[in-house]
C-alpha positions as CSV (number, residue, x, y, z in Angstrom):
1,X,15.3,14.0,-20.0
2,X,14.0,11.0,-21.7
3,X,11.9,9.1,-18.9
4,X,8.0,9.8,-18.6
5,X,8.6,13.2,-16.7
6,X,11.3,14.5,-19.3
7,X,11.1,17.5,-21.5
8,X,11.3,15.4,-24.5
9,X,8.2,13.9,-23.7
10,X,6.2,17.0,-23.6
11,X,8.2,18.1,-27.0
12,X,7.4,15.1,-28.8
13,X,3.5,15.3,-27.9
14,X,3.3,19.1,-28.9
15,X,4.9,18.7,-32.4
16,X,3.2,15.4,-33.2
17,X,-0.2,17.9,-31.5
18,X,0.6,20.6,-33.5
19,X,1.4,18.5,-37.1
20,X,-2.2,16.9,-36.9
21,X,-3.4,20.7,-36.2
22,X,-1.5,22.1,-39.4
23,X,-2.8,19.0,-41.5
24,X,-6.3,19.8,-40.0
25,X,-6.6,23.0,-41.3
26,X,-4.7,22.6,-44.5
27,X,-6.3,19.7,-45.8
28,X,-9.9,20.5,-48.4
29,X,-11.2,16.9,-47.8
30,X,-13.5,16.1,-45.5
31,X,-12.6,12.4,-45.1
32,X,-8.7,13.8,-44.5
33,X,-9.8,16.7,-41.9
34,X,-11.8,13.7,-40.2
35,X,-8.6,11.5,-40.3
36,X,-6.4,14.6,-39.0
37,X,-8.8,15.3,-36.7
38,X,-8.6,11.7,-34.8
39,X,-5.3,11.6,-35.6
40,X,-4.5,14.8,-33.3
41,X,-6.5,13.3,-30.0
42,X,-3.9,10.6,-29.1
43,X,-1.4,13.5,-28.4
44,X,-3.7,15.0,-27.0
45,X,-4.7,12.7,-24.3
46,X,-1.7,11.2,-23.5
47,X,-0.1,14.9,-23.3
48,X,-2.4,15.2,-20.5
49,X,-1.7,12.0,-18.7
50,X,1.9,13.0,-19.0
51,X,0.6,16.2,-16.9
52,X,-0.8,14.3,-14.5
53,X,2.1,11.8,-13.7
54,X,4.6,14.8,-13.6
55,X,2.0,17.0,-11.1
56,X,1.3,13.7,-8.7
57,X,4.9,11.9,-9.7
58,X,3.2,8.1,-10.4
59,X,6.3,7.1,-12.7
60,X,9.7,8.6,-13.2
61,X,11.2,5.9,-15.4
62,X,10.0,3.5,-17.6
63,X,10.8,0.5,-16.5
64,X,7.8,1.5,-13.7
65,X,5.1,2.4,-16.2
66,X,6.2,-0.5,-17.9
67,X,5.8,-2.9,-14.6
68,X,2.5,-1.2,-14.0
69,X,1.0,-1.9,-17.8
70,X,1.8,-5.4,-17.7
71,X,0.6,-6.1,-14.6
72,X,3.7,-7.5,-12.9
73,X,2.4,-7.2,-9.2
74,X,1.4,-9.2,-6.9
75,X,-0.4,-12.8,-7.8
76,X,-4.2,-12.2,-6.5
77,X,-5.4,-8.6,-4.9
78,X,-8.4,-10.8,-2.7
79,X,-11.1,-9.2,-1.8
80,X,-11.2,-10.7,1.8
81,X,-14.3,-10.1,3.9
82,X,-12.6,-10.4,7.1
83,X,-9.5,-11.8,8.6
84,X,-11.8,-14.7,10.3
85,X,-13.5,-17.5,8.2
86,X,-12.6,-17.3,4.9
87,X,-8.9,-16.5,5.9
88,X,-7.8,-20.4,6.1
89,X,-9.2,-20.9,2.8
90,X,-8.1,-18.4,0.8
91,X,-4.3,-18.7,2.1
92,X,-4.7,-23.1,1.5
93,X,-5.6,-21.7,-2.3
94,X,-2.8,-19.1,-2.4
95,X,-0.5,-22.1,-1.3
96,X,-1.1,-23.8,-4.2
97,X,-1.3,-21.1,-6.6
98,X,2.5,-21.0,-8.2
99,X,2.4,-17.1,-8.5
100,X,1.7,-16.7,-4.9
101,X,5.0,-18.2,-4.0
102,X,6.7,-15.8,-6.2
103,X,5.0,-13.0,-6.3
104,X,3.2,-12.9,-2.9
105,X,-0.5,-12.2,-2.3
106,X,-2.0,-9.4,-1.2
107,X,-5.6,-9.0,0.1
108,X,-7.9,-6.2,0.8
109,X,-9.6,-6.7,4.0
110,X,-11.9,-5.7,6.8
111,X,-9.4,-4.8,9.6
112,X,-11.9,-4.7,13.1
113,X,-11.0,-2.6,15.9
114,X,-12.8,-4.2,18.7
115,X,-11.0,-1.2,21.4
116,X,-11.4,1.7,18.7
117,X,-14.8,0.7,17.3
118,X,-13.8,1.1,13.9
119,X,-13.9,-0.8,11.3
120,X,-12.1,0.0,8.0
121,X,-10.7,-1.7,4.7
122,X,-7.0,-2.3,4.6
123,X,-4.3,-4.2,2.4
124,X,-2.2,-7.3,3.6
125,X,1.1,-8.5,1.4
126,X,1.9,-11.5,2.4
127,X,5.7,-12.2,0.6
128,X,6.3,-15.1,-1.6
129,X,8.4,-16.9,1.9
130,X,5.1,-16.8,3.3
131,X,4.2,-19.6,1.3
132,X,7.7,-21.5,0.7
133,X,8.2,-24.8,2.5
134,X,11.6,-23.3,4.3
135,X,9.8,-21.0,6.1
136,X,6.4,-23.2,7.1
137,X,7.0,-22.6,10.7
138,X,8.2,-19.0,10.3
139,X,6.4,-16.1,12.1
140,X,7.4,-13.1,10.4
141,X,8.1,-9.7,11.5
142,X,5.5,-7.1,10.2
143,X,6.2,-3.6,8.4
144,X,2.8,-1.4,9.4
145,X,2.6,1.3,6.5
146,X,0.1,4.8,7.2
147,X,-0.6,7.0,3.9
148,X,-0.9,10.6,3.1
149,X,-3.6,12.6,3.0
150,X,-5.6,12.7,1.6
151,X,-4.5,9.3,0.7
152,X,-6.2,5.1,1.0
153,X,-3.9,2.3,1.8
154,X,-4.2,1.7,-2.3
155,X,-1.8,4.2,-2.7
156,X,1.1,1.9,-1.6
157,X,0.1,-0.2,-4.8
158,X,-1.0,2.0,-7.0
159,X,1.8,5.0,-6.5
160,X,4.5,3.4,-5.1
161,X,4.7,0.0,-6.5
162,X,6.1,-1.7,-2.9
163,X,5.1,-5.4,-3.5
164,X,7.3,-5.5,-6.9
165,X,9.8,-3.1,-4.8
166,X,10.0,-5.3,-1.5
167,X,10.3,-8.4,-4.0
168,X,13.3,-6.8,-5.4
169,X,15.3,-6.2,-2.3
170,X,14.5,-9.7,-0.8
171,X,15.9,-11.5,-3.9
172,X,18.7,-9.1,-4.2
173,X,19.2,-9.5,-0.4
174,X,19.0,-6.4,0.7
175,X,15.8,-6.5,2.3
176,X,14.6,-9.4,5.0
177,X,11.5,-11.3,4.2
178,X,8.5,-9.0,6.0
179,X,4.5,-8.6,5.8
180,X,3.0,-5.2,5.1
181,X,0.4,-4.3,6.8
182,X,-1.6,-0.9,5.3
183,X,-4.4,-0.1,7.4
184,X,-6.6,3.1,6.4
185,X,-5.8,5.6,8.3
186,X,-8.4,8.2,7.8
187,X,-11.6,6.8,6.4
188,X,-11.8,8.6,3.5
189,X,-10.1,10.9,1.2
190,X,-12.3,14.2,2.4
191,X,-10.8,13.1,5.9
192,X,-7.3,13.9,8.1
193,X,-7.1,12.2,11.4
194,X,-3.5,12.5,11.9
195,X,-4.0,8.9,13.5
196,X,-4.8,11.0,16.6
197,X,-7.5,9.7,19.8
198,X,-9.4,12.7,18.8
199,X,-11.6,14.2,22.3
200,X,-15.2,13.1,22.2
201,X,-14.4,11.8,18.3
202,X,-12.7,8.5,16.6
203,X,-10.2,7.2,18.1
204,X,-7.7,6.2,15.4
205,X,-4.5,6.2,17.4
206,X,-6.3,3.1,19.3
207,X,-6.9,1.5,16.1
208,X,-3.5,1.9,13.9
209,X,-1.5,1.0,17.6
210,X,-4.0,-1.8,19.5
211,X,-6.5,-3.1,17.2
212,X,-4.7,-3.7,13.9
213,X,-1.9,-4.8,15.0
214,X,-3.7,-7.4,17.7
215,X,-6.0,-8.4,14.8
216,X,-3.2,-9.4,12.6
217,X,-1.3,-10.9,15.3
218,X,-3.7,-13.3,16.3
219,X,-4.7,-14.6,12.6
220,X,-1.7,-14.5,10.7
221,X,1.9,-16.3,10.9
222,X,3.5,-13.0,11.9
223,X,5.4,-11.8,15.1
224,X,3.3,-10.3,18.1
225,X,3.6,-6.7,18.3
226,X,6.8,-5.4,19.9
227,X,10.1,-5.3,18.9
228,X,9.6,-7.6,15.5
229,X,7.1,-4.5,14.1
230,X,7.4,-1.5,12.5
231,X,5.9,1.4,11.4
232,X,6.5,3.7,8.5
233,X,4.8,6.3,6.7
234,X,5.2,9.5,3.9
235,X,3.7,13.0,5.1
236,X,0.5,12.8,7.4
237,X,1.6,8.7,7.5
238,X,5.6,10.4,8.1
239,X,3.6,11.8,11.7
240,X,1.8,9.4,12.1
241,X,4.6,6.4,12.5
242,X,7.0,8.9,14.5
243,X,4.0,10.0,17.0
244,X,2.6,6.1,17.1
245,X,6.2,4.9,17.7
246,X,7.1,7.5,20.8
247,X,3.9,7.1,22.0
248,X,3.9,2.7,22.0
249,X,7.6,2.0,22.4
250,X,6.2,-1.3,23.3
251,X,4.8,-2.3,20.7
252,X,7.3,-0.7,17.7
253,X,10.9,-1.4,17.5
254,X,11.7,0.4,14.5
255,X,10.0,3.8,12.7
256,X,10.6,5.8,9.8
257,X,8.6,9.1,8.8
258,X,9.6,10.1,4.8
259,X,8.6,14.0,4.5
260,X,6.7,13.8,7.6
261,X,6.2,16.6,10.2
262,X,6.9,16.4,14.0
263,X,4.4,18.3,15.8
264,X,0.5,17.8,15.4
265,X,-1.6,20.4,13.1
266,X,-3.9,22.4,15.2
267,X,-7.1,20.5,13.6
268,X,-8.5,17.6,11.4
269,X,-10.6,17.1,9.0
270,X,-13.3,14.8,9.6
271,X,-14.8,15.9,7.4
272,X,-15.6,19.7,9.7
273,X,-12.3,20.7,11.2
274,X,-11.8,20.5,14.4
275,X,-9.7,20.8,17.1
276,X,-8.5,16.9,18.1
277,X,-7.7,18.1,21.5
278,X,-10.3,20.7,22.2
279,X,-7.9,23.1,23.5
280,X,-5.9,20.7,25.5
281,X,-2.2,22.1,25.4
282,X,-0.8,18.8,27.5
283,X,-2.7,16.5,25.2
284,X,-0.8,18.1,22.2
285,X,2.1,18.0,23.7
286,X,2.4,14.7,24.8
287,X,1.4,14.1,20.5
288,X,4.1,15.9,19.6
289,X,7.1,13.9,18.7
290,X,9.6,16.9,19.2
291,X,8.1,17.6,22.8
292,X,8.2,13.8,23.5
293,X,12.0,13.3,22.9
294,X,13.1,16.6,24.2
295,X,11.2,15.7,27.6
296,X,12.6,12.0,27.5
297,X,15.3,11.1,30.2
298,X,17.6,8.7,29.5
299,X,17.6,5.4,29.5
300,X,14.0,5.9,28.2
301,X,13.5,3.0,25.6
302,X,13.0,4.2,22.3
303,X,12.0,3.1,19.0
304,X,15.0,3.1,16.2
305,X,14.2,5.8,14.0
306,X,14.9,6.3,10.0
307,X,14.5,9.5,8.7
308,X,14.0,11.0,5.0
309,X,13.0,14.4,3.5
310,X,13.7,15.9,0.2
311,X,16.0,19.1,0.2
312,X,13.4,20.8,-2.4
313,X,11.1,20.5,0.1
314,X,12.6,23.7,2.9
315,X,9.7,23.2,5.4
316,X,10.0,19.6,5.4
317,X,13.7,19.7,6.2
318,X,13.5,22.3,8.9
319,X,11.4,20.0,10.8
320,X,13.4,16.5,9.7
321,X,16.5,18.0,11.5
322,X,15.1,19.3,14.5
323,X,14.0,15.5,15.4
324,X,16.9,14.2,14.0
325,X,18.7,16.8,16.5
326,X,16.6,14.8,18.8
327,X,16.7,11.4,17.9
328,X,20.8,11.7,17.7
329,X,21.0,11.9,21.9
330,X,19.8,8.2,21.9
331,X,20.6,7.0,18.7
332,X,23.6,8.8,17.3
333,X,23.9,6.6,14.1
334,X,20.3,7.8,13.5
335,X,19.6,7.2,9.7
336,X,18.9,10.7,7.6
337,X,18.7,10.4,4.1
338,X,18.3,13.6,2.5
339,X,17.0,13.4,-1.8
340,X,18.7,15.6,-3.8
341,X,16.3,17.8,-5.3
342,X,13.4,15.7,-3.8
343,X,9.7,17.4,-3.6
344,X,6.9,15.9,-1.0
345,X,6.0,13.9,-3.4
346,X,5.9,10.2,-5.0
347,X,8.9,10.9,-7.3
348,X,10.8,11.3,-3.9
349,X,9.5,8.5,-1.8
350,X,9.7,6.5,-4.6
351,X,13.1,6.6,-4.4
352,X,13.6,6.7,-0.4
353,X,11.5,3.6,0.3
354,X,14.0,0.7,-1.3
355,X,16.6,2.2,1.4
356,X,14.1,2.4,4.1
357,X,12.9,-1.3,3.5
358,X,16.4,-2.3,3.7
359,X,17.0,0.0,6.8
360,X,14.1,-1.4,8.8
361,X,14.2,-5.2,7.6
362,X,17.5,-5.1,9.4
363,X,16.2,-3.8,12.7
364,X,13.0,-5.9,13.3
């Protein structure tokens, strides 16, 4: 009731709203309507920030916002041009930068895709053990994270807070020590590639599976790809790391899919819609991570999966039990965590990913 989506919120900026209103019109001087005047615009805005953070879910308590306002993230967002020649000597500088061994460092970067041709910005979080003497030698296992859409790999950051977050849980101990990777997944926010090879288009599934992963391999202190990686995503990013997973069981040992749907959508945005499988039915169904598992024979080796869906959202928990139904036949203990009340939305991934970190940490 009292946090920055409560109904007190909205009360408070409408009386304070309508008292600068009343005073406005009531008032004879000039100099006192001017006052009243200003004084009713601070209501005003911030009554339609509060709109906006309840619409899109950015902060449900305060502790967040407060986080967020005083810029408790991690120590240096670098603007890396690539993972190549300036690498050495930005990480030498993080190691001697006190805030990168306790807050991490996170770096925007060109992520190549020699395979894929594509070349797109992403975000690597490095975590504060990256640059601890115990853990000089340590490769680390990797956590790949796919957004929304339309979404950018600032979203992680911006919406979700998950450097602070994964801090948290490693100090608490409830996570293991891991590096994010957030590649973007689309190209842009007018675009929807559903991290599919798309027929005579991009081939994104090539990039997010092979190239990013290789990439980061071979430049950073982190595991090779396999059974030390995993993938995770919310909604388009939710089908993304099942379909990725099911479809690279080599190269993912863990997956988890928060709100996310299990069969492709019949076309992407890119930005003209189209068809990614120009009418191929066996192409779809060999993206479809329902069709996958049912067709699967045991002992097929499988990903560990992790699976999340509000139960506000019905669509999005019709299609979270039918692969859970799925999953179940080869891993029973399957993970299903179901938010009470939870939208598709931030407020609800917001609260899925602590378990999720904790979850995957465990199996990578």
């Amino acid at each position: 009731m009292f946090g920055p989506q409560g109904f007190a919120v909205f009360a408070v900026l409408l009386v304070l709203f309508a008292a600068a209103l009343f005073w406005l019109v009531r008032v004879r001087h000039v100099a006192l309507k001017v006052v009243a005047g200003a004084l009713a615009f601070p209501p005003a805005m911030v009554f339609g920030i509060a709109l906006v953070n309840d619409f899109y879910g950015y902060y449900d308590n305060w502790d967040d916002a407060w986080r967020d306002l005083t810029n408790q993230a991690p120590a240096t967002v670098a603007r890396v041009p690539d993972l190549g020649a300036r690498l050495d000597q930005v990480l030498r500088r993080a190691v001697h930068e006190r805030q990168a061994r306790k807050n991490g460092f996170a770096m925007e970067t060109t992520l190549p895709g020699p395979q894929s041709r594509i070349s797109r910005q992403g975000v690597v979080y490095l975590p504060p053990q990256y640059f601890q003497k115990p853990y000089a030698t340590a490769r680390f296992p990797v956590v790949e994270l796919i957004h929304g859409s339309p979404g950018t790999p600032g979203d992680y950051e911006g919406r979700l807070k998950i450097s602070g977050m994964l801090r948290k849980l490693i100090s608490q101990h409830k996570a293991r020590p891991v590096v994010l990777v957030i590649p973007d997944a689309d190209g842009g926010l007018d675009r929807s590639t559903q991290c599919l090879n798309t027929v005579h288009g991009e081939q994104d599934e090539t990039y997010l599976a092979t190239d990013v992963p290789d990439d980061i391999a071979g430049r950073l202190r982190v595991q090779r790809p396999g059974p030390a990686w995993g993938i995770a995503g919310f909604s388009e990013g939710g089908f993304c790391a099942a379909n990725l997973a099911l479809r690279h069981p080599d190269r993912y040992g863990a997956a988890a899919a928060l709100s996310g749907y299990f069969e492709p959508l019949r076309t992407n945005r890119l930005p003209r819609v189209v068809d990614p499988f120009a009418g191929d039915r066996s192409l779809r169904a060999a993206n479809s991570p329902l069709k996958i598992l049912a067709r699967a024979v045991p002992p097929t080796p499988l990903p560990r999966f992790w699976v999340m869906s509000g139960n506000a959202a019905q669509s999005d928990m019709v299609q979270a039990r039918a692969f859970v139904d799925l999953v179940k036949q080869y891993q029973p203990q399957a993970p299903f965590l179901v938010i009470k009340g939870g939208q598709h939305n931030y407020v609800a991934w917001r609260a899925a990913f602590p378990r999720m970190f904790t979850w995957v940490t465990a199996q990578i």
